[in-house]
N, C-alpha and C positions, 0 to 999 in steps of 0.2 A: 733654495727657497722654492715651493710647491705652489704652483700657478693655480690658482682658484679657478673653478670651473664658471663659464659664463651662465649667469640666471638664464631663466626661459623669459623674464619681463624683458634682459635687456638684448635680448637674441633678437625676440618678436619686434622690437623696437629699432634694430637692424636693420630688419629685413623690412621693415614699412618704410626707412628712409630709402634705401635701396630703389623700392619702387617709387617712391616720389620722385626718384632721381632719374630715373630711367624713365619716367613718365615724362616729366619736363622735358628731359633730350628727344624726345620722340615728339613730344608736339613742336619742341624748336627746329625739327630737323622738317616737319611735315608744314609749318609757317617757310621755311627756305627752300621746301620743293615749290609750294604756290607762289613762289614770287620769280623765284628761276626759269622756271616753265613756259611761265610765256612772255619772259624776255628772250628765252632762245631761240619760243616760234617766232618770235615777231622777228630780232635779228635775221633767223636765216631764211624768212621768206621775204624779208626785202635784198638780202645779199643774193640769192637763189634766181629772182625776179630782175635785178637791175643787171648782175653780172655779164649776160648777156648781150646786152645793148651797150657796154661800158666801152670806150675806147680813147685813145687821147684826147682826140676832138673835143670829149666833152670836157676837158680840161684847160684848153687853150682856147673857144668861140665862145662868145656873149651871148645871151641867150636872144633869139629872134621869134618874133611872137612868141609861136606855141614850139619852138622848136629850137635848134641852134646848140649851145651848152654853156657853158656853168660859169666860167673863166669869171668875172663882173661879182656873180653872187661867191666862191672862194674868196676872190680879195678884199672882197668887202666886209664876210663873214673873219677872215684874219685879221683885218684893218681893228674891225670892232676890237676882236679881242686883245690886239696889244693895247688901244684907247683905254680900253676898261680894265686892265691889269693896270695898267699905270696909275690912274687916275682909281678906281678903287680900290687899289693894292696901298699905296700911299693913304688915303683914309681910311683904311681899316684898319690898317695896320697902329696907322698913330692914338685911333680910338681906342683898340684893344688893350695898345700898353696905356694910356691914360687911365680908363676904367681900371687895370689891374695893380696899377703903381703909383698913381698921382690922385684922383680921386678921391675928398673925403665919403667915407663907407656912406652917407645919406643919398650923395651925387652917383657912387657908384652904382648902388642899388638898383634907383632910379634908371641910370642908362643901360644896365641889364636889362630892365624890364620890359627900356625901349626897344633892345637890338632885340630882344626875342618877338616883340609885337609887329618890328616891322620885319621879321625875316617870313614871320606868318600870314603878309598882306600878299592876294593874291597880284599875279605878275600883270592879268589886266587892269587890275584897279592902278597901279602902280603907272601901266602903259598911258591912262586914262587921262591922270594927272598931269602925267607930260606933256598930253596933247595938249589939256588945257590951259597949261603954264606955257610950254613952252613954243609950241606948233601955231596957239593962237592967241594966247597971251602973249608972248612975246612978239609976233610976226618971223617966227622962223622959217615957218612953212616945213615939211619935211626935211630933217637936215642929219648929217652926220652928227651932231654936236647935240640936237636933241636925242638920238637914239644912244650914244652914248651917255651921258648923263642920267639916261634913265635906267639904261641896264647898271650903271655904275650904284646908282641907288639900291637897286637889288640887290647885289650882291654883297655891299657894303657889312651890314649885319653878319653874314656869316665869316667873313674875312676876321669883324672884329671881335667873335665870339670864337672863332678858333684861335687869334692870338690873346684873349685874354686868359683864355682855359690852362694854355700853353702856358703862357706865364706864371698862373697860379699853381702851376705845378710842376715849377722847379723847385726844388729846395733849399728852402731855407741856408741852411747852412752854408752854402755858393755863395750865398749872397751876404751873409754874416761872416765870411773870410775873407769875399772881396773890402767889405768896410775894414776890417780889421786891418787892412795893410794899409789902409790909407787911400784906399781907390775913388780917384769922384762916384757920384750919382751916377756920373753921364757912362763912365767908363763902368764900372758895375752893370749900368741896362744893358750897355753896348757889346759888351767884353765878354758878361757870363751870364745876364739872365736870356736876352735873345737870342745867342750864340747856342745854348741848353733849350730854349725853345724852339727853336728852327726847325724842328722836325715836324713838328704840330701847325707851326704855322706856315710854312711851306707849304703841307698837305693840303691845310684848309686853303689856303689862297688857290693853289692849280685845283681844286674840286669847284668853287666859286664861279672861275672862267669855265669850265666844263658846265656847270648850270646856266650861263651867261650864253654860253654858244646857242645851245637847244632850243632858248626862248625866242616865241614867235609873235603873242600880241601885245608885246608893249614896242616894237620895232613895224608892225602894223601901225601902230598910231603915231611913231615919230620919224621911221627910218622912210616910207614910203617904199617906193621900187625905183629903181636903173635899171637900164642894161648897157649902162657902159661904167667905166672905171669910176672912181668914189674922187670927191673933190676934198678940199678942207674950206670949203668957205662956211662960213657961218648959217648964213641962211639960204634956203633954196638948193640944197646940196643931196636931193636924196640919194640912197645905196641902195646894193644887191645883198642879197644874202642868203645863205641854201635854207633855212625855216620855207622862206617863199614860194619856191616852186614848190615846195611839200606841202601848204595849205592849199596853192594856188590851182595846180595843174593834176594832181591826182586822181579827180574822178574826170578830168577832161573828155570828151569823146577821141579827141585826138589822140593817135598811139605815140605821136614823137614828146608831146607834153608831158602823158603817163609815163612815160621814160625816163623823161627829165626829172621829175616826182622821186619815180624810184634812186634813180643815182645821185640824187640829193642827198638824200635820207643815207643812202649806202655809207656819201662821205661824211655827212653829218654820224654816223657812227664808228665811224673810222677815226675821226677828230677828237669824239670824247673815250673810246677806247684810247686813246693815243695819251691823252692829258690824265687821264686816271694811272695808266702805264707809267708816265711820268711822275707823277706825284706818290705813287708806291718808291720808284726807284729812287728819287731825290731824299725820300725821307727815310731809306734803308742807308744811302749811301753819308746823310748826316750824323742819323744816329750811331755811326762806327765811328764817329770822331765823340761821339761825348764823353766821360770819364765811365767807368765800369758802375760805378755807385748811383745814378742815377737810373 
């Protein structure tokens, strides 16, 4: 059989997609050099700047005035984040499968709509709130328990919209073989839709606490400052946290504060490279357990 030669309409028509195509990757690629660029400057001229002055000490001493190191704002800053993984990780999680499993489609709708509106509330307004609920509405006065709560509210939203995504995009048919053998509800959620989800929702939960760590003014308005070890009382409990000396001491006149600044920031970028590192690796090392077909 003799191959038909191509028209010249559908050559030209070709070669126009061609260039559409090459034109989009070239703006995609030049949208990813602008975003690159100067997260690299900024990376490596605080890595560049703090490395220098970086040594144990500022590992293991509290910070003293303007000077001292970090030891108080680290454990405080890690305190936060197990608080908030627990405590957001559990409601988000239960929201996401609720919205994708339980929910009638009017109610679910509905709390989509929510989690995306409040994942869109800025983290001051958010930070604001807290103070006024909880800082002096309630009489907590700066406390652990209000600054978790309120980054726990942050983060919420995005927790419950990466497990509901997750869930809604397993397949069916997992879930129409688990029933077929007779399998409860519970063991169906538990067994094959989260178990097949867990890569999506892992991801988004460690992404969550990586945005959770960075945040600075809503831990202004509830966490206060220490510089000594973090309590659990209720109220009057303020903590350290590395955000703080990076708002705080940066344009200081003092050169041991601007130090402190810098090696803040160093470890604060070392924390969510770390967590982002994490969360690629957890969810390569899931997805080799799921079946080929999905």
């Amino acid at each position: 059989m003799t191959q038909r030669p191509p028209s010249p309409a559908l050559d030209q028509l070709n070669k126009k997609r061609r260039f559409k195509d090459r034109l989009l990757w070239g703006i995609a690629a030049c949208a990813l050099i602008v975003i690159v660029i100067p997260i690299i400057w900024i990376i490596s001229q605080v890595v560049s700047k703090a490395i220098p002055h970086m040594s144990m000490s500022v590992l293991l001493t509290n910070t003293i005035g303007n000077g001292g190191g970090l030891k108080q704002a680290i454990v405080g800053s890690i305190t936060l984040l197990v608080l908030v993984g627990a405590i957001a990780g559990v409601t988000g999680i239960g929201a996401g499968i609720y919205i994708a499993r339980y929910a009638p489609r009017a109610i679910a709708g509905f709390l989509r709509s929510t989690v995306e509106i409040l994942a869109g509330v800025p983290s001051i307004v958010v930070g604001f709130v807290g103070y006024i609920a909880l800082v002096v509405g309630s009489h907590w006065s700066f406390s652990i328990w209000a600054a978790t709560i309120v980054l726990s509210a942050m983060v919420v939203p995005y927790i419950a919209k990466a497990t509901e995504v997750s869930l809604r995009g397993v397949s069916d048919s997992l879930r129409e073989a688990g029933e077929a053998i007779g399998l409860r509800d519970s063991l169906v959620l538990r067994k094959i839709l989260i178990k097949s989800a867990s890569p999506g929702i892992v991801t988004g939960f460690i992404l969550a606490l990586a945005i959770s760590v960075g945040e600075t003014a809503p831990l202004l308005y509830t966490a206060g400052w220490s510089t000594t070890s973090p309590t659990f009382s209720l109220k009057h409990s303020p903590i350290g946290y590395l955000t703080y000396p990076v708002w705080t001491f940066y344009d200081f006149p003092v050169k041991s504060a601007s130090y402190l600044a810098l090696e803040a920031a160093m470890l604060l970028i070392i924390l969510v490279i770390a967590l982002i590192a994490l969360a690629h690796l957890l969810r390569h090392k899931l997805s080799k357990n799921l079946p080929q077909s999905l």
